[in-house]
C-alpha positions in Angstrom: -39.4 22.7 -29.2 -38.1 22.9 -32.6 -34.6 24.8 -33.4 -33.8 25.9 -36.4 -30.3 26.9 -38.0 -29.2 28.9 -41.4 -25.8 27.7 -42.0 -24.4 30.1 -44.3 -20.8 28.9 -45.1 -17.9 29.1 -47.6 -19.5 27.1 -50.3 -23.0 26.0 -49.5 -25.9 27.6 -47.2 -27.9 24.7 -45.4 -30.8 24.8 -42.9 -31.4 22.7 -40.2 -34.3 21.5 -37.8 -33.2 20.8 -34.6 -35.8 18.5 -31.7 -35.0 15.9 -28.9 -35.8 13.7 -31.7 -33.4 14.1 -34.2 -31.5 17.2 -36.4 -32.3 17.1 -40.1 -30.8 18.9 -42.8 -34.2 20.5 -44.3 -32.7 22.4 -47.4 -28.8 22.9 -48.7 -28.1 25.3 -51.6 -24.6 26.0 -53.1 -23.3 29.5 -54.9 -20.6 30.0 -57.1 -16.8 31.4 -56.2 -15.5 34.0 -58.1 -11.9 34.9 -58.3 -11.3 37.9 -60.4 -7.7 38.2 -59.8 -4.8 35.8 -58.7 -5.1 35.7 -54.9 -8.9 37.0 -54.8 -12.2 35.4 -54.0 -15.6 36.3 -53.9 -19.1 35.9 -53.7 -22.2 37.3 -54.7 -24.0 39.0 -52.0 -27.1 39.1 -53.5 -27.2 35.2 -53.7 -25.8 34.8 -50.4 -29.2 36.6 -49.3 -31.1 34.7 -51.3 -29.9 31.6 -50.1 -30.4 32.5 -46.4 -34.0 33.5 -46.8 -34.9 30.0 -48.8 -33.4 28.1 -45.7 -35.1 30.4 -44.0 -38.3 28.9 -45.4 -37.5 25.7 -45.6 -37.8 26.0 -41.4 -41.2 28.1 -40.8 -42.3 25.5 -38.5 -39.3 26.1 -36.2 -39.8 28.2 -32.9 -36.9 29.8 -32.8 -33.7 30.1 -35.0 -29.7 31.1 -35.3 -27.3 32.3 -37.9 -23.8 30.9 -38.2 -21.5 32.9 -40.7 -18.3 32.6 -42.6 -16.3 34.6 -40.2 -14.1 37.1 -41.5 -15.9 37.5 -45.0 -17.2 40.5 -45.4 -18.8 43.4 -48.2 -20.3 47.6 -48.2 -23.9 48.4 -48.3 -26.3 50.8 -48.1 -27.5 50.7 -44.2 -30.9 53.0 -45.9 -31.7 50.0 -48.8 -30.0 47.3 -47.6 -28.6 46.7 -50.8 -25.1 45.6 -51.5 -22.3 48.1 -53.5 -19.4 45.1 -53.3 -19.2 41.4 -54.2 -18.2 39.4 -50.4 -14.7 39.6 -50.2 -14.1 35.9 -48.8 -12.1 35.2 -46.2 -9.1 33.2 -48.3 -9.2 36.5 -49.7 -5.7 37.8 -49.6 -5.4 41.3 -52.1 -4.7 43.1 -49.2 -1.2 41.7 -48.2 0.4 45.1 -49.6 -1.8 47.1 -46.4 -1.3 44.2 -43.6 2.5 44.5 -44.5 2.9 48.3 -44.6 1.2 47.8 -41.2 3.8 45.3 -40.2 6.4 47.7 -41.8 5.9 50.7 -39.9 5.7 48.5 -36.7 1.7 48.7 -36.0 1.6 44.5 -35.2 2.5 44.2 -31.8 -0.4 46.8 -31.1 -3.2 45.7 -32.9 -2.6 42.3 -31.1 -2.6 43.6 -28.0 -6.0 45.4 -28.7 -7.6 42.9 -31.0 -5.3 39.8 -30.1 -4.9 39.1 -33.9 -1.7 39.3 -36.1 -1.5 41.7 -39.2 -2.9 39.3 -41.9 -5.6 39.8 -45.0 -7.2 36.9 -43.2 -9.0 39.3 -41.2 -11.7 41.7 -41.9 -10.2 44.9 -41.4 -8.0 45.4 -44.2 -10.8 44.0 -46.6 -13.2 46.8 -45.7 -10.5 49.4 -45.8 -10.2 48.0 -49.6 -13.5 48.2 -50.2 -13.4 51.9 -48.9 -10.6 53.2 -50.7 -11.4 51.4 -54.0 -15.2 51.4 -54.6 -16.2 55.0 -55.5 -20.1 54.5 -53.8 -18.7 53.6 -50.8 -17.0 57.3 -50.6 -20.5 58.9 -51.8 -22.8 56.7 -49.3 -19.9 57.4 -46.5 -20.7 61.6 -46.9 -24.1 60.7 -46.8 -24.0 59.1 -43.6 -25.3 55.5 -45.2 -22.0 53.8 -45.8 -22.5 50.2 -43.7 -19.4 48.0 -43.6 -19.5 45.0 -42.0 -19.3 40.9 -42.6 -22.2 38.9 -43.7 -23.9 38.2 -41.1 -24.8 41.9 -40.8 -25.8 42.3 -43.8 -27.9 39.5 -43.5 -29.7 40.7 -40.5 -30.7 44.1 -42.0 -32.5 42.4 -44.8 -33.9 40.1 -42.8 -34.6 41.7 -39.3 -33.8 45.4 -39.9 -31.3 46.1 -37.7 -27.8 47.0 -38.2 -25.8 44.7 -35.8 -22.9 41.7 -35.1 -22.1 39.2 -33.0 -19.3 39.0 -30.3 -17.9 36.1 -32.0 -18.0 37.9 -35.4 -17.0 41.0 -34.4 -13.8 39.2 -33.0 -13.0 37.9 -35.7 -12.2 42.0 -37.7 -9.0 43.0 -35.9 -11.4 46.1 -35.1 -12.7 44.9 -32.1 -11.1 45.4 -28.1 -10.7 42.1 -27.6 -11.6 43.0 -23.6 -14.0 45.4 -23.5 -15.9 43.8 -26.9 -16.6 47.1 -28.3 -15.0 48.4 -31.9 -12.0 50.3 -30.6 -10.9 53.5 -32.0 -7.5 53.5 -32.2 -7.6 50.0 -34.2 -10.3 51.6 -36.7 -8.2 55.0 -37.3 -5.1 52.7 -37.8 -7.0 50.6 -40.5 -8.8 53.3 -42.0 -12.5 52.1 -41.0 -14.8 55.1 -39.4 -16.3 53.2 -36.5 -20.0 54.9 -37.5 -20.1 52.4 -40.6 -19.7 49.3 -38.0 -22.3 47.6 -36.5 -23.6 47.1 -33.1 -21.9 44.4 -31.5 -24.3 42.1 -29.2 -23.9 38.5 -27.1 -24.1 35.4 -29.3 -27.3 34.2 -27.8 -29.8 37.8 -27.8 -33.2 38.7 -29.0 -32.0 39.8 -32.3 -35.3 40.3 -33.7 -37.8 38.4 -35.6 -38.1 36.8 -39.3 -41.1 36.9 -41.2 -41.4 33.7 -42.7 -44.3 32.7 -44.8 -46.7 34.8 -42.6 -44.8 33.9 -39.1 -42.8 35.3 -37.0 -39.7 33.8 -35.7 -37.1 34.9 -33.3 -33.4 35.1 -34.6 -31.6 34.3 -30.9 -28.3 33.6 -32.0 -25.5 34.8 -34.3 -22.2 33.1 -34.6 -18.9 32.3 -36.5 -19.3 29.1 -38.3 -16.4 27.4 -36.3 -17.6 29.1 -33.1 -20.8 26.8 -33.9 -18.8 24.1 -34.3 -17.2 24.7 -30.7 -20.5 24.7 -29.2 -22.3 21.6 -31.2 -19.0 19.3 -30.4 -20.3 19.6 -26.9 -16.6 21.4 -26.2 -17.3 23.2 -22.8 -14.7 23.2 -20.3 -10.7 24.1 -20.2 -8.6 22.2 -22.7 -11.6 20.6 -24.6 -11.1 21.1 -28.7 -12.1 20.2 -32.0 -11.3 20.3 -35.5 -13.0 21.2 -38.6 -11.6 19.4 -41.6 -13.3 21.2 -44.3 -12.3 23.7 -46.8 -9.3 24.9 -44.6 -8.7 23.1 -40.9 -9.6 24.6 -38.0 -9.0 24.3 -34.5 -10.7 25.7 -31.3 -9.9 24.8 -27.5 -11.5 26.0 -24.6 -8.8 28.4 -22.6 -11.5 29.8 -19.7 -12.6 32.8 -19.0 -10.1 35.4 -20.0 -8.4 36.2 -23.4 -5.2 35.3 -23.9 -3.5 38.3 -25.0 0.1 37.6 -24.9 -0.3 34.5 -26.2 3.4 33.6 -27.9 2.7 30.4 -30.3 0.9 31.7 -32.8 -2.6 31.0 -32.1 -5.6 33.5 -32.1 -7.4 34.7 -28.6 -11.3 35.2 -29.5 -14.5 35.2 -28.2 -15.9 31.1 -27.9 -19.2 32.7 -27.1 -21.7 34.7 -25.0 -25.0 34.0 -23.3 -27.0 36.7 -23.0 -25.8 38.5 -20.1 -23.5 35.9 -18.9 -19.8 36.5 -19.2 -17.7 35.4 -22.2 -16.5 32.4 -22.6 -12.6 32.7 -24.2 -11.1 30.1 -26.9 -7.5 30.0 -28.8 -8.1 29.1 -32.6 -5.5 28.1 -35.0 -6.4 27.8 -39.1 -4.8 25.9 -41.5 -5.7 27.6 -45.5 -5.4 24.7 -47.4 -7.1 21.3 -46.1 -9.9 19.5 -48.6 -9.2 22.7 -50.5 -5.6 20.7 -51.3 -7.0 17.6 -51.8 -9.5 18.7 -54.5 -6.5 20.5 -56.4 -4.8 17.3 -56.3 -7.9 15.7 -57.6 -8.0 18.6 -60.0 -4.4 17.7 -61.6 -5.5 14.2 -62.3 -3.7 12.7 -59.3 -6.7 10.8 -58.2 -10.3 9.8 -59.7 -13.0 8.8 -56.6 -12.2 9.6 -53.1 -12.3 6.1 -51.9 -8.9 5.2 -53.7 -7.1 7.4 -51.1 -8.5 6.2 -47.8 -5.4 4.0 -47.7 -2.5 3.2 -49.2 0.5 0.1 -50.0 2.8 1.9 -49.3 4.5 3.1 -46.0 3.9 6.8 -44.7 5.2 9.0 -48.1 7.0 11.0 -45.2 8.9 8.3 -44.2 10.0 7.5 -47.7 11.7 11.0 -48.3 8.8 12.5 -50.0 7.0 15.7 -48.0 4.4 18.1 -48.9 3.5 21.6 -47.5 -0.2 23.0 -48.4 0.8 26.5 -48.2 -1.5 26.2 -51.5 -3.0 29.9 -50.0 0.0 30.7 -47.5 0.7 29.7 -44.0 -1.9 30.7 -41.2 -1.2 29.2 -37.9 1.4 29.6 -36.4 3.5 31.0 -39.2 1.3 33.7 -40.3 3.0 33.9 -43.8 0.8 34.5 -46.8 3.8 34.9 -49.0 4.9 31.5 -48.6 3.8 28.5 -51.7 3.0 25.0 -51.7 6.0 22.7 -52.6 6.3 18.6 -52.6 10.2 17.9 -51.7 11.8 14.4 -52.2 10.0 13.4 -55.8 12.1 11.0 -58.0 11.3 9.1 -60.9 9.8 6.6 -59.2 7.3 9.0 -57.7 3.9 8.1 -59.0 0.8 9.8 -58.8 -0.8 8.3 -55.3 2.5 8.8 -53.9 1.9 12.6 -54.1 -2.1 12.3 -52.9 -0.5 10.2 -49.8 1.6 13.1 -49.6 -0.7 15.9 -49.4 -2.9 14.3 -46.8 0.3 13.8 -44.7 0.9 17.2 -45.4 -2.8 18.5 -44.2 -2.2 16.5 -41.3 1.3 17.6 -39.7 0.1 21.0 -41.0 -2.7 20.4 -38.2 -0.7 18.8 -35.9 1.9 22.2 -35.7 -1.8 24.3 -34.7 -2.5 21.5 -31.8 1.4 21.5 -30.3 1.0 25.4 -30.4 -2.3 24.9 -28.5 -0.9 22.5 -25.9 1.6 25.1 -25.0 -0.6 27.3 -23.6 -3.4 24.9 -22.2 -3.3 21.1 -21.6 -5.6 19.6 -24.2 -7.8 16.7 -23.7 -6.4 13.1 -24.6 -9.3 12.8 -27.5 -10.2 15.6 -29.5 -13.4 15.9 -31.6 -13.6 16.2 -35.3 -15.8 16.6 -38.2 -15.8 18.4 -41.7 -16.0 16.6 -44.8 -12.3 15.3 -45.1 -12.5 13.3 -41.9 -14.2 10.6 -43.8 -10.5 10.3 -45.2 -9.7 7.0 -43.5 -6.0 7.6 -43.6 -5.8 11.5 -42.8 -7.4 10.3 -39.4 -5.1 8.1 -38.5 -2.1 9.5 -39.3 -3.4 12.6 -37.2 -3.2 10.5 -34.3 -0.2 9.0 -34.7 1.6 12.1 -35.6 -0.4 13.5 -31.6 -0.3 11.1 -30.0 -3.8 11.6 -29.3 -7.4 9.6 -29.7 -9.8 10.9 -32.8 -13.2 10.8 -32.3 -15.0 11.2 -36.0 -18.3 12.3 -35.1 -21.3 10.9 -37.0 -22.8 13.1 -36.7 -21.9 15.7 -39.7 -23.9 19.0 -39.2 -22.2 20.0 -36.2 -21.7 23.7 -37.1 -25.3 23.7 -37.7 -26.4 21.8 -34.8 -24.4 24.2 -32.7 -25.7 27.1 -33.5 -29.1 25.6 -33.4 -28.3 24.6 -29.8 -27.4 28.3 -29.1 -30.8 29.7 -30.0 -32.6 27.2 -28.0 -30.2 28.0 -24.6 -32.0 29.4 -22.0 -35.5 28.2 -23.5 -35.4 24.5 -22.1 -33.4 21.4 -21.8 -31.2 21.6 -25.2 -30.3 17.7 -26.4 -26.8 17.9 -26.2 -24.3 16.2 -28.8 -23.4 12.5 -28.2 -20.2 12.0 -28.7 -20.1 9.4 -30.5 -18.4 8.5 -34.2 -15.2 6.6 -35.5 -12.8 6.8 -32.8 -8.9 6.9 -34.3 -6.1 5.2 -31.7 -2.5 6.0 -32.0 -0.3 2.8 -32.5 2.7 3.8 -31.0 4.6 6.8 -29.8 4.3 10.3 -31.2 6.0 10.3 -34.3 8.2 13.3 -33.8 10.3 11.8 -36.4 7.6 13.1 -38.6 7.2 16.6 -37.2 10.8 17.7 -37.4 10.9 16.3 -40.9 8.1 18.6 -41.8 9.2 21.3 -39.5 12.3 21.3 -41.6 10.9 22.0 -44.9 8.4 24.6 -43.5 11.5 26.1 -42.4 13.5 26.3 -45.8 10.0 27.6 -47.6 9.9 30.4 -45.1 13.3 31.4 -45.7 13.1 31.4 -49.6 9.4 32.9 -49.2 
């Protein structure tokens, strides 16, 4: 059996065919990032679409296939044409910090986490489609009309391509609109944000009969839909109590098993959500934890000259920049996990004269790192994670990023080798239930901490994070 996956992430859409032979990347297509404003990002939906159905294509001869999405990015349509009335408002999006703090203001936070399990942050999808509601006059018109549909890609995606107006768990988790334990869109957090629960989709499991795409003259079953890092989750083979993995890609993120149950008063900062859901089968529960600004950090330093090829920073001469005085926070977008402060900026603390242009690169990767490191301590409070944790994404090819994640946890790092795991994940997802799914080897680059855990390190950081927050 063949299984094929649409990727459609933050900067490229990829498909992939999935046997018990291999998983090859059959088609990859980037689209451009808009940001209109300071603080904004967007993308076109129409080439979004476009994208999807030429992976789409590029896997007619697959039997049965998934979606994986961006998460909390999200646009208006009409639910009668299908067509779009807003760009994708992206989920480093953050113009809608003025409505998540007036929220916060009038003391709504405590609530919608206890409802949704997520903090008051532009992050999220709710605030983003309140936006698009009170500032793009069609979406008033469509909403008399009874047409207005409001909802993240993945929906939209699935009316074009299947013709039917619905969401995933795992998406729909991911709004701040959803009851986080009875997965349905809860009223009270849709009248708080402003979103009329008739322009949201249906919410089903992750793994369903969604319908069928007409490919090239066949027809072939969509049977999963799911958050990119979800995916990820699922293709790193994570599957029982305290087993995570991190994504080292445009931001970090970080997923660990936690059971069976949400866990709503969680009190580190992390998010409860939805891992996933089989079918009829009851959920299975996961904390997350994002950091904004990883490879996204290193490419601005790349950007400012700091560096020419990627292979000049996979080590250094010198000793950790840390331990030399120098520190760097990548609040480049804010601080997600477990700060939850979008009003904090990036700073480098301890230059001197004698600071040179690697010296800062070094920094930033350390930076990425601890910033990682605070989301996986957060974790640990709440369940014991695994000795070695999984990782991909493209920044852990960095040699030294890895290893100074270790040493910083304590902890083994397994680099996968394998690279597609979102991909392969959701792939995996479509095929469950069907037959035997290969499962992924772990296997890869495996990272071994020298010494202790350099604690050393993490108050040194916590420190500055501190003193940002403050002035923020």
């Amino acid at each position: 059996m063949q299984l094929g996956a649409i990727d459609q992430g933050t900067t490229s859409t990829r498909a992939l065919m999935l046997s018990a032979a291999k998983a090859e990347v059959c088609a990859t297509f980037t689209h451009q990032q808009f940001y209109p404003s300071s603080g904004w990002v967007e993308h076109d939906p129409r080439e979004l679409l476009n994208n999807v159905i030429a992976c789409s294509e590029a896997l007619v001869s697959a039997d049965v296939l998934g979606l994986a999405n961006q998460g909390e990015s999200c646009l208006a349509w009409d639910r009668k044409t299908g067509q779009p009335i807003s760009p994708v408002i992206v989920w480093q999006d953050n113009r809608t910090a003025n409505i998540t703090n007036k929220l916060k203001k009038e003391g709504h936070e405590e609530r919608v986490k206890a409802l949704s399990g997520l903090p008051l942050d532009p992050y999220f999808s709710a605030s983003k489609l309140a936006w698009i509601l009170a500032n793009v006059p069609e979406a008033k018109d469509l909403l008399r009309e009874k047409r207005l549909a409001l909802g993240t890609t993945d929906a939209f995606f699935m009316q074009n391509l299947i013709g039917r107006f619905v969401t995933d768990v795992t998406t729909a988790s991911r709004t701040s609109l959803m009851n986080l334990q009875t997965m349905e869109w809860d009223d009270e957090l849709c009248n708080l944000f402003g979103v009329p629960l008739e322009t949201l989709p249906e919410i089903l499991a992750t793994q369903d009969e969604f319908g069928e795409l007409k490919v090239k003259g066949r027809k072939i079953p969509l049977r999963a839909s799911v958050v990119d890092q979800q995916a990820s989750l699922y293709g790193h083979d994570c599957r029982n109590v305290g087993d995570a993995k991190i994504t080292l890609g445009t931001g970090a993120f970080a997923l660990v098993i936690n059971g069976d149950s949400p866990e709503m008063n969680e009190a580190h900062g992390l998010l409860p959500t939805v891992a996933w859901r089989l079918g009829g089968e009851a959920p299975v529960y996961a904390l997350d934890g994002g950091v904004y600004n990883a490879a996204s950090a290193v490419n601005w330093a790349r950007g400012l000259g700091l560096f020419s090829e990627y292979q000049e920073i996979n080590t250094f001469e010198k000793p950790a920049a840390i331990d030399r005085g120098l520190t760097f926070v990548p609040a480049l977008s804010g601080l997600a996990c477990p700060h939850w402060q979008r009003e904090t900026r990036a700073c480098f603390e301890g230059m001197s004269l004698d600071t040179g242009p690697l010296d800062l690169v070094q920094a930033v990767l350390e930076g990425v790192a601890l910033r990682i490191a605070e989301v996986i301590f957060a974790m640990d409070k709440s369940v014991a994670i695994a000795e070695e944790i999984s990782v991909d994404g493209g920044l852990a090819n960095n040699a030294y990023i890895c290893q100074f994640l270790s040493e910083v946890l304590g902890r083994r790092i397994r680099v996968t080798n394998q690279p597609e795991l979102t991909a392969i994940g959701c792939a995996q997802l479509a095929g469950a239930g069907l037959e035997d799914v290969s499962v992924t080897e772990k296997k890869g680059r495996l990272y071994t901490p020298t010494g202790n855990m350099r604690f050393d390190w993490m108050e040194t950081f916590s420190t500055v994070v501190s003193g940002l927050s403050r002035s923020s």
